[in-house]
N, C-alpha and C positions, 0 to 999 in steps of 0.2 A: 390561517395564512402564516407561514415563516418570512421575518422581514431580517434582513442585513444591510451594513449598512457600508456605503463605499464612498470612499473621500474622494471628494473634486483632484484634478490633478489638469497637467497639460493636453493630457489626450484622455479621450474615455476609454476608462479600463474595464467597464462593468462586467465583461467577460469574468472577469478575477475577482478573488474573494477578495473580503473586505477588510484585510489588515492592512494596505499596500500605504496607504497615508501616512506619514510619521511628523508632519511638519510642526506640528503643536505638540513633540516632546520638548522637555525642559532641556536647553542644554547642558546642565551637569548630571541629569537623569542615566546613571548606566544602567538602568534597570532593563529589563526586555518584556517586561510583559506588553507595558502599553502598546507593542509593536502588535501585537494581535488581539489588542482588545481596543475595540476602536470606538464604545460608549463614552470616554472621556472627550472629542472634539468635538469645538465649535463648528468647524466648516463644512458640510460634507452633504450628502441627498441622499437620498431614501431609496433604497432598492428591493423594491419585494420581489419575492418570490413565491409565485402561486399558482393558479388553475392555466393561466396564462402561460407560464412560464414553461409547466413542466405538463402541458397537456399531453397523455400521452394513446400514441395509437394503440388500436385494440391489436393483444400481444399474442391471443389465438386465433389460430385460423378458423375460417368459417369453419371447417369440413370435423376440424376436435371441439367448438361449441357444440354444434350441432350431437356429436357423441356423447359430451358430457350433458346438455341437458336432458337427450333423451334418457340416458340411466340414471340420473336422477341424483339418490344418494352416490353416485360412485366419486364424487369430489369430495374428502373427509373431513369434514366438522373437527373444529379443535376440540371439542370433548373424546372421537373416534379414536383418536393417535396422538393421546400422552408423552410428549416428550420423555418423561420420566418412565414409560415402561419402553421406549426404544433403547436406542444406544447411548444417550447423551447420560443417564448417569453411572451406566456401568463404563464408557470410556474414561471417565475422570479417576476412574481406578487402576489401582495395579494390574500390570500386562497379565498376571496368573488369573486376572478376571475379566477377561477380554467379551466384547458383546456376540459373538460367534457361539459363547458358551451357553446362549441363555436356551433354556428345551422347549421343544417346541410344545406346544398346546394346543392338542388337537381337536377342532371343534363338535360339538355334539352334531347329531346327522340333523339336517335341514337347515343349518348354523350354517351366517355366511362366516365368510374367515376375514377379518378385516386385516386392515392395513399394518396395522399396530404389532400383529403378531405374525405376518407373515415378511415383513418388507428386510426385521435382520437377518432374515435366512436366505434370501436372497442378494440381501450384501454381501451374506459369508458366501454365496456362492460365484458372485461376480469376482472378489476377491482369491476364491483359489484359482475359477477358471483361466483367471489374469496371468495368474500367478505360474501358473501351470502353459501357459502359452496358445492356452484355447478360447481364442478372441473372440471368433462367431457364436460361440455357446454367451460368452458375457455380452456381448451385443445383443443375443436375443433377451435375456433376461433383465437389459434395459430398455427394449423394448416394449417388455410389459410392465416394467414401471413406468413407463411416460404414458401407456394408456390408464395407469388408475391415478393417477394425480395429475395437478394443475397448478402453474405461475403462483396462478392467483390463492392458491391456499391460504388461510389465517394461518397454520403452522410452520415453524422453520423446517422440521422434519421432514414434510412434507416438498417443500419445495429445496429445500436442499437437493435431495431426493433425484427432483424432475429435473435439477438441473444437471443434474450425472448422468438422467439418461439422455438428455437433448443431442451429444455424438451418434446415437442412435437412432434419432429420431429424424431423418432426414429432412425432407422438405420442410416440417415443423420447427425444426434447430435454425434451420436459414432464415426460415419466417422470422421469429421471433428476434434472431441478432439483427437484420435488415430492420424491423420496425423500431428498435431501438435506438439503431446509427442515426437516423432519422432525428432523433432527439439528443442527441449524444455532449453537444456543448453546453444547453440547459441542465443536464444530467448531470458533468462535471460540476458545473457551477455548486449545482447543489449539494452534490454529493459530499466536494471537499469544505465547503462553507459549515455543512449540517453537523459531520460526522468529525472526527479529533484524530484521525490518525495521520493526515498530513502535515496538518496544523503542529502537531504532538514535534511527530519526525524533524520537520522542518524547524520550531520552536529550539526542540534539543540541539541543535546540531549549530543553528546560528549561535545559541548563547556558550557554548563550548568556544566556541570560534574569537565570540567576543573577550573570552573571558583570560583566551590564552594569549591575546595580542600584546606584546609590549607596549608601556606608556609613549615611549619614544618611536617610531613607526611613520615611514615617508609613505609607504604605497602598499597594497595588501593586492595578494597574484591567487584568486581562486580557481580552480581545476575541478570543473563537474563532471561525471562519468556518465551524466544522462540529463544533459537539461532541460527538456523540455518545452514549456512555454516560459520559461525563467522566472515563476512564481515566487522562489522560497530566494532569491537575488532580493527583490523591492525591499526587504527590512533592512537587508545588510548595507543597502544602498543608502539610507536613509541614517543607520546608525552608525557607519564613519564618517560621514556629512557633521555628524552629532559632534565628533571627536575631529575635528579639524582635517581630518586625511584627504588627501586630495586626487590621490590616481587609486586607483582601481582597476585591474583587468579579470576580466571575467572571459576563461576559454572551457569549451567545451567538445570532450573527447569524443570521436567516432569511434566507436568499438568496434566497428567490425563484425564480421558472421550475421547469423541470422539471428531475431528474438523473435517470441511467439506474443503476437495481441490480436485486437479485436479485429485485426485487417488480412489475419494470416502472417504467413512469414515474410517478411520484412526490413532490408538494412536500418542499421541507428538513423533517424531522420536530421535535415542538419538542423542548423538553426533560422528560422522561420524569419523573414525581414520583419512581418508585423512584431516580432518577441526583440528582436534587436531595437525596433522606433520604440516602444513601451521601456524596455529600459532605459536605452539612450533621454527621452525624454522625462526619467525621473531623475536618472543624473544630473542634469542637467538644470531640472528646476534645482536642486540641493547644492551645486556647485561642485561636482563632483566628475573628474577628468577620469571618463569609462574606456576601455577600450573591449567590446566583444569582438570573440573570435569566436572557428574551430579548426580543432587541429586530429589527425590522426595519430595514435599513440608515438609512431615514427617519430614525428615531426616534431613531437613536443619532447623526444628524448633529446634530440637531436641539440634542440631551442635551449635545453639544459646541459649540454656537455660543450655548447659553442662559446657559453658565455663565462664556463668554467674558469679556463685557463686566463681570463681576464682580472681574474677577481674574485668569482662569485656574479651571480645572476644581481647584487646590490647586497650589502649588509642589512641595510632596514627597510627592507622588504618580505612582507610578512607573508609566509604559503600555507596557502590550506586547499586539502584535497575533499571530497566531498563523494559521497558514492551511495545510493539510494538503491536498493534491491527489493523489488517487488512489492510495493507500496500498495494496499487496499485499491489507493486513486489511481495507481499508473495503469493503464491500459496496456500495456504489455509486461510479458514475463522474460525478460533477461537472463543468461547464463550465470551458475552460482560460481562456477569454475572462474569464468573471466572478471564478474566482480571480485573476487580473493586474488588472482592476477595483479589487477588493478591496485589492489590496496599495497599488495609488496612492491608496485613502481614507484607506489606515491611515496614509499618509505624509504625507498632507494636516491629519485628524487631529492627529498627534504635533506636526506645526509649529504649528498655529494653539493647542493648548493652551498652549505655555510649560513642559510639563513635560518631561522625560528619558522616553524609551522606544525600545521596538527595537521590530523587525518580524521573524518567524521564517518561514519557507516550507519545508515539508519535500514533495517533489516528485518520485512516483515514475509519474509519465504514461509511457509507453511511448513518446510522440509529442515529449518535451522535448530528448531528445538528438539529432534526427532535422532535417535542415535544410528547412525548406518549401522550396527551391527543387526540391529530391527531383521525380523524375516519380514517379508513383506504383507503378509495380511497384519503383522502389528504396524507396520507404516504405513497400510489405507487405513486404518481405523483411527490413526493419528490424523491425518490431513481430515477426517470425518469431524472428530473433535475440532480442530481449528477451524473449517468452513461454518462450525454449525454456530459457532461462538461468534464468528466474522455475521455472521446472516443475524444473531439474535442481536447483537451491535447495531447493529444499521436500523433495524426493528424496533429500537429504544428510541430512535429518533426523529420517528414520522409517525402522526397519529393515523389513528385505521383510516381517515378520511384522504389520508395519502399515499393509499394501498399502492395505484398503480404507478403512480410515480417512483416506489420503493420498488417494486417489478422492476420498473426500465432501468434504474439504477443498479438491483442484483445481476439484470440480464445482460449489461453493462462490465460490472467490474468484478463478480462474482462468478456466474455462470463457464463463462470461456477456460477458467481455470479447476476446474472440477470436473476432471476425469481422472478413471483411474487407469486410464492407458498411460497418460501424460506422466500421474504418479509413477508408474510400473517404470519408465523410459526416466524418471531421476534417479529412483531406488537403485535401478543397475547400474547409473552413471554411478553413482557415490562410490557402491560396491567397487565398479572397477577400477576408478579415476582417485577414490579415499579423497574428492573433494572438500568432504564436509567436514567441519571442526567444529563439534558442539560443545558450547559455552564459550570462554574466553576466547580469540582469536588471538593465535602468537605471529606478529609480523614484524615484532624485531622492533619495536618504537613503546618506550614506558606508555602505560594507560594515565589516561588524562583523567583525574580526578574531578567530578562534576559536580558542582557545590551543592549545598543546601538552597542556595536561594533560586537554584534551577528545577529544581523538585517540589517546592512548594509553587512556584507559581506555574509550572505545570498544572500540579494539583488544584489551584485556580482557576484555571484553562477549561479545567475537565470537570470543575463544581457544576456549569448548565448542562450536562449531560447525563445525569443520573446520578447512582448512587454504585453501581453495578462496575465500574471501572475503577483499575486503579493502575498507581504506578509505585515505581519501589527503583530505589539506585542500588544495582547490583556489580559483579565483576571485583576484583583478586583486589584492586583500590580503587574502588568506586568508580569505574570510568564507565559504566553503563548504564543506561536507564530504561527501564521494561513499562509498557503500555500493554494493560492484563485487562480480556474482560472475565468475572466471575473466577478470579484463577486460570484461565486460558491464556498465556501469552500471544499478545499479536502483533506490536511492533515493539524490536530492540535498538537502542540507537548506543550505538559505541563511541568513543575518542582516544588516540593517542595522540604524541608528540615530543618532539625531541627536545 
């Protein structure tokens, strides 16, 4: 059993992980960790999470057990299909050594051909046919990957695999996301509670914020570009409560357009009334004068240029923009274009007020670390590396006895994102649109230098998690911080400010 633990508050939040408590920090404590490390309080109840919890429905359909156990071995044993003779260690190589290269091995006659040696030649074949614009040929050829493997494999390979072919696998693809919607709030719970990449993002992104606020400071005006259930809010709500500050507004933009998640296409969703009482009610216990909103980008330019000519929006009023792109936990996948949008408003914003504020980006796109100049079978074989690194992530942190709760979780916040149509349809975008800016982002605002004491208790953060993760502050003056598994990068969290 995984146990977490969640502080008593006004309302029950057990929905939410369990950092949301801050009452029993010290009031001259500016430190941040306790904010997510919630083993030092007296007050709080016990939240397990277990069979209970995260029970989950059978993720195949009758008609694919029934196939898989009549062929018996066709489901591959972790001994079958070595990660190490797949693609995962020739991907962590030089592009001149790509996994397309490796020769085939042709088996002796009466020899079956297992999975191991037949499945990169078929990735190199989905990938040209992609590539080349011949979709029914890559559809059928993931068609017969989703007949020889299964969810349920003990390999990442393996179900990495099935999960790129599920587009293809029609009524099986529905199956399987419908049984998991099913469980989907459990799922969350655990998922972000278990696993350090929201924790991480959100960790970095609040202590940057804290750390650039001026001592003297009447009221702090945050600007989220996706908020969500308003998760990564309760710390910050709790640590200017810490520091005397007394208004707070927290608004949250509608982006507009479509985003792609687990519901299909979809407008930004607003803000939910139960996410506004949950805040409202922590403000509230801490003495903390909240105002949420949402605003469409219009509206909030608008909010900014009316109160120009007055003065400025307040001299000590401190702004901070905030913008979360493709996060492991978010359930949808957001445009990269209009996140970089977004961050030269915020930068536009900050200058034209007059007041102090930063800009935070926490950035776990599969496509950020990957250089558009890439042809495109080097950028599926990239995203191959990240999902397979994301999948063996998540795998560090559930014992085998929590196989299928780690299923509904991949088939959750994995799966939906692993195609390589989806790939093929950003590659062109970047191509034609030169979206993408790998490494530093230039938006016109100095990088916010992010201390030592934010790296270390990261690295803190991330001690019950293995040994297999790391993180490292990088960027032209230290204004970024990288969340690596094995050398894989998978979430980057940025800062500037003026």
């Amino acid at each position: 059993m995984m146990q977490c633990e969640i502080l008593e508050s006004p309302s029950s939040f057990s929905a939410y992980p369990c950092y949301y408590g801050l009452s029993t920090m010290d009031e001259d404590d500016c430190g941040f960790s306790s904010i997510f490390n919630n083993t030092e309080f007296d007050d709080h109840i016990q939240y397990t999470i277990g069979d209970e919890t995260l029970q989950l429905q059978p993720l195949i359909p009758d008609f694919q057990m029934e196939f898989l156990e009549s062929e018996g071995s066709i489901v591959p044993s972790q001994e079958a299909y070595s990660p190490t003779q797949s693609f995962t260690s020739e991907l962590s190589s030089s592009v001149t050594q790509q996994p397309w290269m490796i020769p085939l091995n042709l088996p002796q006659p009466n020899m079956q051909i297992e999975n191991h040696l037949i499945l990169p030649h078929m990735l190199e074949a989905i990938g040209e046919a992609s590539e080349n614009g011949h979709r029914p040929l890559a559809e059928e050829i993931l068609r017969c990957i989703n007949n020889k493997l299964s969810p349920l494999s003990q390999t990442v390979d393996d179900r990495l695999h099935f999960y790129m072919s599920l587009p293809a696998a029609g009524d099986q693809g529905d199956y399987l996301k419908g049984e998991a919607l099913k469980n989907s709030e459990g799922a969350f719970r655990a998922f972000y509670e278990a696993t350090p990449f929201g924790k991480f993002a959100h960790f970095a992104a609040l202590s940057a914020i804290l750390e650039s606020m001026p001592l003297h400071c009447d009221s702090v005006h945050v600007v989220d570009s996706d908020m969500g259930i308003g998760i990564q809010w309760i710390p910050l709500i709790h640590a200017l409560a810490q520091r005397n500050i007394k208004i707070m507004k927290l608004t949250s933009i509608s982006m507009g357009g479509h985003q792609q998640g687990l519901y299909g296409n979809s407008t930004a969703p607003c803000i939910s009334e139960e996410t506004k009482r949950h805040l409202y009610e922590h403000a509230t216990s801490c003495g903390l004068n909240l105002k949420v909103e949402e605003k469409r980008i219009e509206e909030l330019v608008s909010e900014f240029k009316n109160f120009q000519p007055r003065g400025g929006i307040g001299m000590r009023e401190f702004l901070a923009f905030n913008c979360m792109l493709n996060l492991p936990h978010m359930a949808k996948r957001s445009c990269r274009k209009q996140a970089l949008e977004f961050l030269r408003l915020a930068k536009d914003l900050i200058n034209c007020s007059g007041n102090k504020g930063i800009i935070t980006f926490g950035d776990g796109d599969a496509s950020q670390k990957l250089n558009s100049s890439m042809d495109f079978k080097s950028f599926f074989y990239g995203h191959l590396v990240h999902y397979h690194a994301l999948l063996e992530s998540i795998e560090s942190s559930f014992p085998i006895n929590f196989s299928e709760a780690r299923t509904l979780m991949e088939s959750l916040f994995v799966a939906p994102f692993v195609s390589p149509f989806s790939w093929l349809q950003t590659w062109e975008e970047m191509e034609r649109d030169s979206c993408h800016v790998h490494g530093d982002i230039d938006i016109g605002l100095e990088g916010c230098r992010l201390s030592t004491g934010i790296l270390m208790e990261v690295r803190e953060m991330l001690s019950g998690n293995g040994g297999s993760y790391e993180t490292m502050i990088e960027g032209q003056n230290g204004n970024e911080i990288v969340l690596a598994w094995k050398g894989t990068e998978l979430v980057r969290v940025s800062a500037w400010t003026n």
